[in-house]
C-alpha positions in Angstrom: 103.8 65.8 97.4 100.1 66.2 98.2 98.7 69.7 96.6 95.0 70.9 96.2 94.3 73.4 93.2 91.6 75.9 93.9 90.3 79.4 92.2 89.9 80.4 88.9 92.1 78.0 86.3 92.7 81.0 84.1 93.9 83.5 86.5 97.8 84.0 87.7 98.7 81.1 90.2 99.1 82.0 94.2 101.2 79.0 95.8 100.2 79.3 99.7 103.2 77.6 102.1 102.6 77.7 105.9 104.7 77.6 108.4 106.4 74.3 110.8 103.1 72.5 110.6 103.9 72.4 107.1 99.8 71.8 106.6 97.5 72.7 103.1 94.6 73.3 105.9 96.6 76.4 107.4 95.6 78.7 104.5 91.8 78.2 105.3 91.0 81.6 106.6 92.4 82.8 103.3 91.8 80.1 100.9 88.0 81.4 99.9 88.8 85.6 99.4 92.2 84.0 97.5 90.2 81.8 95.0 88.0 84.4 93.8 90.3 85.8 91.4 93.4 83.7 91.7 94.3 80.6 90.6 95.5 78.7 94.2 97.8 76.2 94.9 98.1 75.1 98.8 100.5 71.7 99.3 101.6 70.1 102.6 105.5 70.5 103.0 107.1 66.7 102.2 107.5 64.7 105.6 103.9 66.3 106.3 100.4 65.3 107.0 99.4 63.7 103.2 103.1 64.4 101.7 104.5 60.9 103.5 108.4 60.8 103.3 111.5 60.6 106.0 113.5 63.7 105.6 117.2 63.1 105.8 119.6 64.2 108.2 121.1 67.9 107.1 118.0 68.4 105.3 117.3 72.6 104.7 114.4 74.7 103.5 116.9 74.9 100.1 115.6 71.3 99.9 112.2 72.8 100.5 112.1 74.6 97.6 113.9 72.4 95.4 110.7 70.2 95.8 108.2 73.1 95.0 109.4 72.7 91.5 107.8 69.1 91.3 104.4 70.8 92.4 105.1 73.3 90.3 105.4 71.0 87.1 102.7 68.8 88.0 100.2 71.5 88.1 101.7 73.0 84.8 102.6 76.2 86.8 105.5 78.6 85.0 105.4 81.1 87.7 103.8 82.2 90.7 103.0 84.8 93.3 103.9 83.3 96.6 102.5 83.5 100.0 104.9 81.7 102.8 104.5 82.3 106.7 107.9 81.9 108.6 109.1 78.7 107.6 106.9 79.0 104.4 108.3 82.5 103.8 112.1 81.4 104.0 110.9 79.0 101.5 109.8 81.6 99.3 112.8 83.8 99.8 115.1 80.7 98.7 112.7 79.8 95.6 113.4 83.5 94.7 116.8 83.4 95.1 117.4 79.9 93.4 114.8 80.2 91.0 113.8 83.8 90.3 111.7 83.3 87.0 109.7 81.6 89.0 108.4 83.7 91.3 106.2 86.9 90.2 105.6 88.4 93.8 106.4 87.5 97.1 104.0 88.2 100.1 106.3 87.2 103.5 104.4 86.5 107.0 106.4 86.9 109.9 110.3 86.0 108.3 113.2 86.4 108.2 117.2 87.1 106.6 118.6 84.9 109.1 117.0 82.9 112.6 117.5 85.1 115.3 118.7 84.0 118.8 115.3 84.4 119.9 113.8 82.5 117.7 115.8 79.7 118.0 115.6 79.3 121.7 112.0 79.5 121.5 112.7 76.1 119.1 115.1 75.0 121.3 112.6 74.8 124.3 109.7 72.9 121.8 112.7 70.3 121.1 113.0 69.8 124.3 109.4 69.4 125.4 109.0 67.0 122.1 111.9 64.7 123.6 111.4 65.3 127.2 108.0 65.7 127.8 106.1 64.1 124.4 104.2 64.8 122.0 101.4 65.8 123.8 103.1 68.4 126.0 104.6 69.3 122.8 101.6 70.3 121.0 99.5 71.6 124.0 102.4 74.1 124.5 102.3 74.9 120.8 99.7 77.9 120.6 101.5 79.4 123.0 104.0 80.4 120.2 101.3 81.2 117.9 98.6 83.2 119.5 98.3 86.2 121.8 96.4 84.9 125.5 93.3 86.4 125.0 92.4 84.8 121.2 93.8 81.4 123.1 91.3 82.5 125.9 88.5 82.5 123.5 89.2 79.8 121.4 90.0 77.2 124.3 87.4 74.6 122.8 88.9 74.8 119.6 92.8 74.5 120.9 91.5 71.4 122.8 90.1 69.6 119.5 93.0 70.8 117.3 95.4 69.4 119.7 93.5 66.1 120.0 93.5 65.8 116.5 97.6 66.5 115.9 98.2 63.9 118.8 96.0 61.3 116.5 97.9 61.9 113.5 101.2 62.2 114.9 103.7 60.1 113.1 107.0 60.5 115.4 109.7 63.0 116.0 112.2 62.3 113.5 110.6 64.4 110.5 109.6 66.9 113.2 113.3 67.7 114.6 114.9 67.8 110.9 112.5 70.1 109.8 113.2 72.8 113.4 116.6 72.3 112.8 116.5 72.9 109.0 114.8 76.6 110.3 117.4 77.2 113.1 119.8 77.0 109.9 118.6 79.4 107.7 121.0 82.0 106.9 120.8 84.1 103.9 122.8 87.4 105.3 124.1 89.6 102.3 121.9 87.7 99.4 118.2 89.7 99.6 119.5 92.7 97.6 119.6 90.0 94.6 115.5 90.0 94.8 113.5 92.2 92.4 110.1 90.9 92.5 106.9 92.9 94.4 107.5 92.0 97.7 104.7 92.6 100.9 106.1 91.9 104.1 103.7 91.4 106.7 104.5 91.9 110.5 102.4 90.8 113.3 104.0 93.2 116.2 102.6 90.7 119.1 104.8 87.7 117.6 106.0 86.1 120.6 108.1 83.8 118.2 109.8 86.2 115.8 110.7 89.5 116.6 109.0 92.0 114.4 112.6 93.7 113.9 113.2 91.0 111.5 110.7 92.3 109.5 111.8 95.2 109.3 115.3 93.8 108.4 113.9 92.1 105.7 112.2 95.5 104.1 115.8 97.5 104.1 117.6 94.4 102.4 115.0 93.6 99.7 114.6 96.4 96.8 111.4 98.3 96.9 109.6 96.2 99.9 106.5 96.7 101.4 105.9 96.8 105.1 102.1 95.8 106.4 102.5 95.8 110.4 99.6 94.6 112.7 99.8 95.5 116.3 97.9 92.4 117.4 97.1 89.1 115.9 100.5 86.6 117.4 102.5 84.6 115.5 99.9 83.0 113.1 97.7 86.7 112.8 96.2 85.5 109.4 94.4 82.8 111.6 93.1 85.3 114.5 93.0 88.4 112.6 91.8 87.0 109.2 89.7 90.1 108.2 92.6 92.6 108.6 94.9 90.2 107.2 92.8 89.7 104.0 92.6 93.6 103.4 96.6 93.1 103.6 95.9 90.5 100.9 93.8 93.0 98.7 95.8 96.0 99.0 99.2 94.3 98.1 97.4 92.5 95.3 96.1 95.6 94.4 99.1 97.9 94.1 100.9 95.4 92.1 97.8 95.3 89.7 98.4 99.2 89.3 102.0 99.0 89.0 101.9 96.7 86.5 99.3 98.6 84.5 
């Protein structure tokens, strides 16, 4: 498993995990404000970009964060606060579940209890365009899920080079497919009221992938959560709307300081 470990070496330990892409460079917009008084861990998801690996058939983000624990004891990391966006949050909602000593806070970016039908049609069309249609359909469809039209407006020359680059380092469907079906999957209905740690939920209510009731969801089943909504900023908000997102970062960060004090 490839990990980078940033920040300050004697602070508490913030372990970043992103979303599908499954990439250590998603956490950039953050990465700098994080490290200046955290200790930060950011990793690419196994079967991704520099973490090389063919994931098995009726592999689940359970397996996800079962292998957390080997970045967790190569860094010499007892416990963390942990940031995850969709895919990355259902990681950190297992890792809580499975594994509750290790997890001081949890801070979940669009997520969810269980993969709503709306999501998973939304994956259901990508499969198909991956299969059907290639990779490169695949990935120039991609932002449509992420962003709202007018950041995608703005940002056109930068789509166009991130989307040359992912066709260069694409390495072929297989990892790809397990890892969509392993989030269509998720279920953990009836578990959440078993999680005690801080937990921020943030909400982005522009998502075009994830409803922003599951958010909500989330809040009534986990003790004691914290909503932080943003009426604009798409899928990925902590990419197009990194300075409001950050002050999410500071204030949650900041409450738990004084609670714990």
């Amino acid at each position: 498993m490839f990990y980078q470990v940033h920040g300050q070496q004697n602070a508490e330990t913030l372990l970043l995990s992103s979303g599908l892409g499954g990439s250590h460079h998603y956490w950039e917009p953050q990465l700098a404000e994080l490290a200046k008084d955290f200790r930060v861990i950011v990793y690419d998801h196994f079967g991704t970009g520099k973490s090389p690996g063919t994931i098995p058939e009726g592999y689940g983000i359970k397996d996800m964060s079962d292998e957390l624990l080997e970045v967790l004891a190569k860094t010499d990391t007892q416990q963390v606060h942990f940031i995850g966006h969709a895919l990355g949050g259902l990681i950190g909602l297992q890792l809580a579940l499975d594994f509750p000593e290790k997890v001081s806070s949890l801070l979940l970016i669009n997520a969810w209890e269980k993969t709503d039908e709306h999501t998973k049609q939304c994956f259901e069309i990508r499969k198909s365009l991956l299969e059907n249609s290639g990779i490169e359909m695949f990935l120039k469809a991609q932002p449509l899920f992420l962003y709202p039209a007018e950041w995608m407006k703005q940002n056109r020359t930068l789509l166009e080079s991130e989307t040359a680059h992912a066709i260069k380092a694409y390495k072929g469907a297989d990892n790809l497919l397990r890892r969509i079906n392993a989030v269509a999957s998720f279920d953990v209905t009836g578990q959440l009221g078993a999680i005690d740690c801080p937990t921020g939920i943030v909400v982005s209510q522009d998502d075009l992938l994830v409803p922003y009731s599951c958010s909500e969801h989330l809040q009534k089943q986990i003790k004691n959560a914290q909503l932080f909504s943003m009426p604009y900023g798409g899928h990925a908000c902590n990419i197009t709307e990194p300075q409001a997102f950050n002050a999410i970062l500071r204030q949650f960060y900041q409450d738990e300081q004084e609670r714990v004090a």
